[in-house]
Phi, psi and omega in degrees: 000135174300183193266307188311310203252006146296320172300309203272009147273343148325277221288310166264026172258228193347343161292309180300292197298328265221291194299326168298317188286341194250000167285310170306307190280326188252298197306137179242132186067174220274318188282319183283342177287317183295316199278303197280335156314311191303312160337273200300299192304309171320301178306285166311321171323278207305321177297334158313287218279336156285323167327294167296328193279318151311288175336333195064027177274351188226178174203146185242103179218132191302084194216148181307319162265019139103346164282000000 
């Protein structure tokens, strides 16, 4: 597996947990919690996934065939 798609199962694995517990803990009924999971995950996703990427552990490079 590349460093790119080893990052983003990270990123959405620690995005998911992060976002269910703090979905759980603030959303009141079934849409806030689902809405504020999505949120938090989506955010901690990315904030993983910039980190590193500041870090220099991954490089993101564009190409038509997707490598």
């Amino acid at each position: 597996m590349s460093e790119a798609k080893t990052l983003a199962v990270i990123a959405g694995g620690v995005g998911g947990s992060v976002g269910a517990f703090v979905g759980v803990a603030v959303g009141e009924g079934t849409l806030g919690v689902t809405l504020t999971t999505l949120v938090v995950a989506v955010l901690v996703g990315a904030a993983v996934i910039a980190s590193a990427v500041i870090a220099g552990d991954v490089e993101f490079f564009a190409s038509a065939d997707g490598e």
